[in-house]
C-alpha positions in Angstrom: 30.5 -41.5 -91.8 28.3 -40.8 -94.8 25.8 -38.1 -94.6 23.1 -41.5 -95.4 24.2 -43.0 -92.5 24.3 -40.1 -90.0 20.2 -40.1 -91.3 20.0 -43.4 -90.4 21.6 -43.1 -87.0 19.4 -40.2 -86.1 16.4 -42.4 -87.2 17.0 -45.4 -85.5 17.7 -42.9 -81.9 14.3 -41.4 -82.7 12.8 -44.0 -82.8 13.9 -45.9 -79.9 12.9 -43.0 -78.0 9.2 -42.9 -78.9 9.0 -46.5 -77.8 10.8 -45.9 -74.6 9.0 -42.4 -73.3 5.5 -41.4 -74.0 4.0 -37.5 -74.2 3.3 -38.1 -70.1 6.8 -39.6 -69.4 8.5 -36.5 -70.8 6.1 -33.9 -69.0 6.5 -35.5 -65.7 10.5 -35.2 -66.5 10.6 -31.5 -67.1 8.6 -30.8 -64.2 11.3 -32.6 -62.3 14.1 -31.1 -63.8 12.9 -27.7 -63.6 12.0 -28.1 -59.6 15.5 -29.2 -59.3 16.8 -26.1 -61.6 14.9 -24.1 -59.2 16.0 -25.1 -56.2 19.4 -25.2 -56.7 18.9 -21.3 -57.8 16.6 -20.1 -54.9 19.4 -21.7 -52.4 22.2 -20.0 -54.4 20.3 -16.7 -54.1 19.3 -17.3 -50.5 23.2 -17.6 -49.2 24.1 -14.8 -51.3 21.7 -12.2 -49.7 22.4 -13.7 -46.1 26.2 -13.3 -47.2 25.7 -9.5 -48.2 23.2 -9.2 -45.2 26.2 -10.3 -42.7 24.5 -13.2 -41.1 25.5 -15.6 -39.5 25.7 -19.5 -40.6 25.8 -22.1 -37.6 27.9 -24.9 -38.9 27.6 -28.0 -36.7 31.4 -28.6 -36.1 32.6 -25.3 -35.2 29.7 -24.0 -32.5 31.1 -20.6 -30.9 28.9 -19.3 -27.9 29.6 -16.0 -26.1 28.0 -15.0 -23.2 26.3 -12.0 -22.1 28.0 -9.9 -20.1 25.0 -7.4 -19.1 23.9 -9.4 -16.2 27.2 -8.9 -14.7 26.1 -6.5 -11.7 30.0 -7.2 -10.5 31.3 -5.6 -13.7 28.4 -2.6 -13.0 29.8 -2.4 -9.6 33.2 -2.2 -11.0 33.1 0.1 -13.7 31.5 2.2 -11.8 34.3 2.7 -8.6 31.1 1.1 -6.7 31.0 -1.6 -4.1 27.7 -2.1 -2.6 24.8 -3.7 -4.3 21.2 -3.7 -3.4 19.4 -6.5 -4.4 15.1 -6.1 -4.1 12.2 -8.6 -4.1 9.1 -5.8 -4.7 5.7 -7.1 -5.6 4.3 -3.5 -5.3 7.3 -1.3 -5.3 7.7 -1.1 -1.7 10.8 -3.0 -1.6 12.4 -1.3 -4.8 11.9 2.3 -3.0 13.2 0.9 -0.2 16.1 -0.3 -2.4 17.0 2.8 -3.3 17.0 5.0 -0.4 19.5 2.2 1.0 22.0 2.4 -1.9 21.7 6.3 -0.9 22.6 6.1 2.5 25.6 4.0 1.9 27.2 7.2 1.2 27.3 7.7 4.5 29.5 4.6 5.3 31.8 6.0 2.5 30.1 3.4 0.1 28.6 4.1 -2.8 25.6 2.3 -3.9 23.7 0.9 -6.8 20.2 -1.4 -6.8 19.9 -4.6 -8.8 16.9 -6.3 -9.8 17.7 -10.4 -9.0 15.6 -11.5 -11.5 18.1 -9.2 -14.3 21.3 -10.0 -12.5 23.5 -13.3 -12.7 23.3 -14.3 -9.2 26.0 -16.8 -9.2 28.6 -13.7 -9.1 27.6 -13.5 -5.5 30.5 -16.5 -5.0 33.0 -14.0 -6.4 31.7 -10.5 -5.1 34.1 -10.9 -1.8 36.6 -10.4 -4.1 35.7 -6.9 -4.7 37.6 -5.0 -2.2 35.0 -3.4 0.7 32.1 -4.9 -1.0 28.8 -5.2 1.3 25.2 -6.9 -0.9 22.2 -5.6 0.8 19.3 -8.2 0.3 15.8 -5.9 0.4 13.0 -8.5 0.3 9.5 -8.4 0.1 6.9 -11.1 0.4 4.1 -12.1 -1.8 1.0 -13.5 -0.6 1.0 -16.5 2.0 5.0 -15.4 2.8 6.2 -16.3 -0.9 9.1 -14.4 -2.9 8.3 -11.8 -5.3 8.0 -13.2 -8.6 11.3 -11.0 -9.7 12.7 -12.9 -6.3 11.9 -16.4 -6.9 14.4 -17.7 -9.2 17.2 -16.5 -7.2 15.4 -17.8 -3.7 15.1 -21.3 -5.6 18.9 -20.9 -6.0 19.5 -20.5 -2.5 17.7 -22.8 -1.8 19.7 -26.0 -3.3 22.7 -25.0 -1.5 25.5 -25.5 -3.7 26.8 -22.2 -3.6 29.9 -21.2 -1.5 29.1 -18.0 0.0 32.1 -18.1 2.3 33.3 -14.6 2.9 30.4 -12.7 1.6 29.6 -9.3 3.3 26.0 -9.3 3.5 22.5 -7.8 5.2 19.1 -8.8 4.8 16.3 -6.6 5.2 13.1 -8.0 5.3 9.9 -6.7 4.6 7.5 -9.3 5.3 7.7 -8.4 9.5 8.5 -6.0 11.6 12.0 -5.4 10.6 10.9 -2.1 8.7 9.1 -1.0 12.0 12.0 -1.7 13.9 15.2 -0.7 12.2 14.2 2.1 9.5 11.4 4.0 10.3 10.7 6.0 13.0 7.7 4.5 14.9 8.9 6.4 18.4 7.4 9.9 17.0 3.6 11.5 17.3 2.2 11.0 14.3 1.1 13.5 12.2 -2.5 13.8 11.0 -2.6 12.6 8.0 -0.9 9.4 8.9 -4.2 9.3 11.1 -6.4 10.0 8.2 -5.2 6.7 6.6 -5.1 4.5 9.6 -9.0 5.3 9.7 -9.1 3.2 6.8 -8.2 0.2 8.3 -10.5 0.3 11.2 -13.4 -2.0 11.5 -14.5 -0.3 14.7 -16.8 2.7 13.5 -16.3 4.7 17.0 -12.4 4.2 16.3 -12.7 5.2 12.7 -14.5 8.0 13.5 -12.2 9.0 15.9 -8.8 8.8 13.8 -10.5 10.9 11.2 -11.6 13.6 13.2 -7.8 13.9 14.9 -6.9 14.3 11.0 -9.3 17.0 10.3 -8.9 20.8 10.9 -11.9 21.9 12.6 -11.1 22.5 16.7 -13.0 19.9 17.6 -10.7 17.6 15.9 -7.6 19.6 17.2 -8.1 19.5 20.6 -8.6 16.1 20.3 -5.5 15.4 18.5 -3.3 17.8 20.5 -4.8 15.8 24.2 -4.7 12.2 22.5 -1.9 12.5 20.7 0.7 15.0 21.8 -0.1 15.6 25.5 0.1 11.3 25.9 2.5 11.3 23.8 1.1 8.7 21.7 3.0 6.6 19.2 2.3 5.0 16.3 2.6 1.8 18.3 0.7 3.5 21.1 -2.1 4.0 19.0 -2.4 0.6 17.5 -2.7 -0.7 21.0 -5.1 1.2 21.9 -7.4 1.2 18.7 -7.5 -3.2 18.6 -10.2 -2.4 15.4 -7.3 -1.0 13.3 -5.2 -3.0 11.6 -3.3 -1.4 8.4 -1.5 -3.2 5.4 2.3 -3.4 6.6 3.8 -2.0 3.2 1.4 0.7 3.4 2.7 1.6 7.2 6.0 1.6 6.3 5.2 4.3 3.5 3.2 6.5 5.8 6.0 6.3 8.9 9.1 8.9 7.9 12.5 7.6 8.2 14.4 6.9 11.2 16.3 10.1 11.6 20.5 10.5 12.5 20.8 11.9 15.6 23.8 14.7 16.0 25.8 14.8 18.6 28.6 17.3 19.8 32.6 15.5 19.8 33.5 15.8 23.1 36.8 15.4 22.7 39.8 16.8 20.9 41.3 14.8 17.5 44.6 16.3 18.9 44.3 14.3 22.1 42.1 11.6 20.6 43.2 11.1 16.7 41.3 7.6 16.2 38.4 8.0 18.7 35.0 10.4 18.9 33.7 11.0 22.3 30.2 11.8 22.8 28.1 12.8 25.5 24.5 12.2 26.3 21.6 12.0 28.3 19.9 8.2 28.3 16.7 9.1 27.8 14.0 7.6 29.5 10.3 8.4 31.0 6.8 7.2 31.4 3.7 8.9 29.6 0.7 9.7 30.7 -1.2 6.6 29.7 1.8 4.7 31.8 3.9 3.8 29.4 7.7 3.5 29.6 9.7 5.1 26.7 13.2 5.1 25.8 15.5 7.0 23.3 16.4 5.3 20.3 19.9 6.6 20.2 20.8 6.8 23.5 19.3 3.1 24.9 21.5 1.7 22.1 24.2 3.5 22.5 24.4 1.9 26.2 25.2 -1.1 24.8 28.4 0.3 23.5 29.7 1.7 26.6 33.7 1.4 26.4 35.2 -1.1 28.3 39.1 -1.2 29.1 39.2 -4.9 29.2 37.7 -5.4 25.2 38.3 -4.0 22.1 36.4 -0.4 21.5 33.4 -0.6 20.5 32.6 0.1 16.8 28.9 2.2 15.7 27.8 4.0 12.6 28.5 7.1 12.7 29.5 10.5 10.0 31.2 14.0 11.2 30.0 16.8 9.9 31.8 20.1 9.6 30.9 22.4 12.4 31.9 26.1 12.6 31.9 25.5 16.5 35.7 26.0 16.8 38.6 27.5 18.6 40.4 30.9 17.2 43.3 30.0 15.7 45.6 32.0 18.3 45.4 30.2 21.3 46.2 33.5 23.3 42.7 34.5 22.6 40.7 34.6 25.7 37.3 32.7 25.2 34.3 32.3 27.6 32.0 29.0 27.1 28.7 28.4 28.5 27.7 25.1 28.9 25.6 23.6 31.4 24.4 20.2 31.3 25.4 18.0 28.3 26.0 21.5 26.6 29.4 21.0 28.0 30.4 18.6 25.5 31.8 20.9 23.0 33.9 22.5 25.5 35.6 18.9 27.0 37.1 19.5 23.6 38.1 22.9 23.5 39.8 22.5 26.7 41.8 19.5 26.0 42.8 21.2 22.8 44.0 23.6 25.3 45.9 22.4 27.7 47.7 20.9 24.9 49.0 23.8 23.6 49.8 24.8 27.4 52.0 21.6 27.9 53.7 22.3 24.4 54.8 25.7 26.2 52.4 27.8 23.9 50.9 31.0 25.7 47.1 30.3 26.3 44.4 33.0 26.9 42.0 33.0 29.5 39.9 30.0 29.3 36.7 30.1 30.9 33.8 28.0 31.7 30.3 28.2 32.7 29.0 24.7 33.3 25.4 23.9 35.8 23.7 20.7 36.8 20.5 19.7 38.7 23.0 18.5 41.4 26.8 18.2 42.0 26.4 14.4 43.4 24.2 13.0 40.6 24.8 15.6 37.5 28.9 16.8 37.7 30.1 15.1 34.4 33.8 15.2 34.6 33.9 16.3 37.4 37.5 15.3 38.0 38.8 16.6 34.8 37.6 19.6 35.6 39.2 20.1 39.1 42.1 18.9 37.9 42.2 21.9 34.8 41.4 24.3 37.7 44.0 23.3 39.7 46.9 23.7 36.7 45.4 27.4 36.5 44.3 26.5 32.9 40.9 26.7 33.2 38.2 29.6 35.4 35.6 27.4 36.2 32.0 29.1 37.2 29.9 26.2 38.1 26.1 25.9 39.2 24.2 23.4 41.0 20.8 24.6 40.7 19.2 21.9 42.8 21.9 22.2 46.0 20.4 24.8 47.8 17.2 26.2 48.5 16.9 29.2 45.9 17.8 27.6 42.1 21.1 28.9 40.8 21.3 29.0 37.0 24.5 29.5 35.0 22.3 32.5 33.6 22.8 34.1 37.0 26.6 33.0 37.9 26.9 35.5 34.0 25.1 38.2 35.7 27.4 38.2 38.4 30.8 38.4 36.4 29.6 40.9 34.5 33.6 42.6 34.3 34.8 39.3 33.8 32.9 39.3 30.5 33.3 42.7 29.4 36.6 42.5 29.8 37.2 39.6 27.2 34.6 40.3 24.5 34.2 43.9 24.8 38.0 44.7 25.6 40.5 41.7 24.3 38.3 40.7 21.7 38.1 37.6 23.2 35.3 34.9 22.0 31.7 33.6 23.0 30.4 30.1 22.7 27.0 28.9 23.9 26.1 25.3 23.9 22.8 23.8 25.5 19.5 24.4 25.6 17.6 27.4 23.1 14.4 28.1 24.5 15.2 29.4 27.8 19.3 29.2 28.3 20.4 30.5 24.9 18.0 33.0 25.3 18.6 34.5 28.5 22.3 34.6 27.6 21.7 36.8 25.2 20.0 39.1 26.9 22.4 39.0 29.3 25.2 39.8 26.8 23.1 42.6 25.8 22.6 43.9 29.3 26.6 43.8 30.2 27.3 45.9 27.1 25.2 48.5 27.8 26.3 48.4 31.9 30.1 48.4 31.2 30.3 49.4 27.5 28.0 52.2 28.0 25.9 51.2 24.4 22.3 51.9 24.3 20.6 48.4 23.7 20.7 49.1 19.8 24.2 49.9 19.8 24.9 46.4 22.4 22.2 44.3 19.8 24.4 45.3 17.2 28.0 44.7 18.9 26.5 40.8 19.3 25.2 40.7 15.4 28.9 42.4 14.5 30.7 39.5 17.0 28.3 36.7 14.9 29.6 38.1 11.8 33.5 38.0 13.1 32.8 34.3 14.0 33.5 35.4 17.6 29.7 34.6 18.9 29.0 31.1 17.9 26.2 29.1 19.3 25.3 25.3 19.0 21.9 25.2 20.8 18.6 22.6 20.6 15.0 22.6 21.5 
């Protein structure tokens, strides 16, 4: 092509585009083109700074969802060699604290313990926690106003409630804190009260006489004392006493169940010996039970429920809650050693033990010291426990039995006095074979008077002055050769 005709060419394109776009058409084009342009960029810009930034791009055919696994109280309970939960519904924080001194008592029961909030927890593991070997959920629940859940509580309640959950198998308690339960099964409502619970019952009175009267049992002055040590402690009044007899006074439950302290263990002496009885606990106790002064019946906590458990040869034994704790109250370790044991009453039960253990090592052809025994009841008919076992001991020349029935005659005979008496008898195994001394029973009066006793024989036969005999008793504690397991 000629350089005219490649003039002409260029002409003829000119000009066929100033017919087709005006000044407007090709302003409104570049604005176009350039929003395009910078799209395209910002998008390019925008996926490489989420690329560098490692984020994540959700692509509509390849949707990967993991769950969260920090719900999982069963993988809590398990990584943590634990196996009971405690689940709370707390509106004020009653039912959390609660929660927790649970999950610390399971370490009694050889469980150890950890509280879960429901509303933080995957509840639909409770299908699978009866998997978990020994696994117990404690349910600690509160209500909120006219008996609703807790708010952290609802969620899960509305899940019970539809049902479709197979809870076959689950070990589970609930403890309630909208009633009574509290009252009845945690804290100790059997007790006096102490003054300042008083001081915040008086809050709750609408009665001004009652008021009054609550809040000067709570104060110091002796007006106020002697009040609170007739009303109180010489009626032996009880929290549920007292409501009863104030009708004005009517305190917020949670705030009762704060004020009340906790339903104490009771400890009891084995009665028995793990030789003889490898799998069983004896015990031995007095059922309590007496009328006050404002004529009122009361029963002991332990020991009215423990009747219900009463062995019986033609049922399986009965099973209760219960710990051992060490004890220094034991036999020497040469059964030649001569011990004496003083025990009258329920005192004995130690020494059921001890002599069991005994006659043991006596059947097994062992040499076995002088074993002897101090025991004394109200009365032989009503008050001889083991009787039988005892006379039969006697019998086999095991056992030296010095027994007093203080109520069988007309001058009271104490096991105090039946000491006295064998004063040689004693001398001759603590002060001469280095035998032992165990005292079991009562402390104000018997444990006492023992001692003295003790003190009064080792001067007589030892020929000590009474610092010389008060120190051969501390020198015998020492030695682990005195050992006493006494209650007031």
């Amino acid at each position: 092509m000629s350089e005219a005709e490649a003039n002409i060419g260029t002409q003829q394109i000119q000009g066929a585009s100033e017919s087709l776009f005006g000044t407007l058409d090709i302003v409104l084009l570049a604005l176009i083109v350039g929003g395009i342009s910078w799209y395209l960029l910002n998008k390019h810009k925008k996926t490489k700074t989420i690329a560098n930034g490692r984020s994540y791009s959700i692509q509509p055919t390849s949707i990967n969802l993991q769950t969260s696994t920090d719900n999982s109280f069963i993988k809590k309970l398990q990584s943590s060699g634990r196996s009971l939960v405690v689940f709370y519904g707390s509106q004020t924080g009653t039912g959390e604290e609660f929660a927790g001194r649970l999950a610390k008592e399971g370490v009694r029961y050889r469980m150890k313990g950890m509280v879960a909030d429901p509303e933080e927890c995957d509840m639909e593991e409770l299908v699978n926690l009866k998997n978990l070997p020994n696994s117990l959920a404690v349910f600690c629940l509160a209500t909120y106003g006219e008996g609703d859940p807790t708010d952290n509580a609802m969620e899960f309640y509305e899940w019970l409630q539809n049902g479709d959950a197979d809870l076959t198998g689950l070990n589970y308690a609930v403890f309630g804190l909208g009633n009574r339960t509290a009252l009845m099964h945690y804290v100790d409502i059997t007790q006096n009260p102490r003054t300042h619970v008083l001081k915040e019952l008086a809050e709750y009175c609408t009665d001004p006489a009652e008021k009054e009267k609550l809040k000067s049992m709570s104060t110091t002055t002796p007006e106020g004392k002697a009040l609170y040590q007739k009303w109180i402690i010489e009626d032996n009044r009880n929290i549920v006493h007292i409501l009863e007899d104030m009708s004005s006074c009517h305190p917020a439950l949670d705030h009762l169940c704060e004020l009340l302290p906790r339903l104490q263990p009771r400890y009891y002496s084995i009665s028995s010996s793990p030789k003889l009885y490898p799998n069983t606990v004896h015990i031995t106790a007095v059922l309590v039970e007496y009328d006050t002064p404002t004529g009122r019946h009361n029963k002991g906590v332990a020991t009215t429920w423990l009747k219900t458990k009463m062995p019986d040869p033609e049922k399986e034994l009965p099973t209760v809650p219960i710990f051992v704790r060490k004890s220094q109250f034991r036999l020497p370790t040469k059964p030649q050693t001569p011990i004496i044991m003083i025990g009258p009453g329920t005192g004995f039960a130690p020494f059921r033990g001890f002599i069991q253990d005994r006659n043991l090592c006596k059947e097994e052809g062992k040499p076995v010291g002088d074993t002897v025994l101090y025991f004394g009841c109200r009365k032989s008919s009503e008050d001889y426990i083991y009787e039988e076992e005892l006379v039969e001991y006697h019998k086999s020349g095991l056992l030296t039995l010095h027994l007093a029935f203080s109520r069988d005659q007309a001058k009271k005979v104490y096991v105090t006095h039946l000491l006295e008496q064998q004063a040689d008898e004693v001398w001759k195994i603590i002060g001469e074979n280095n035998g032992h001394i165990y005292i079991c029973g009562d402390a104000k009066s018997m444990a006492t008077d023992v001692r003295a006793i003790l003190i009064k024989i080792l001067q007589e036969k030892g020929s000590l002055t009474e610092e010389q005999a008060t120190a051969y008793l501390k020198k015998m504690e020492t030695q682990k050769r005195l050992s006493a397991d006494v209650w007031s």
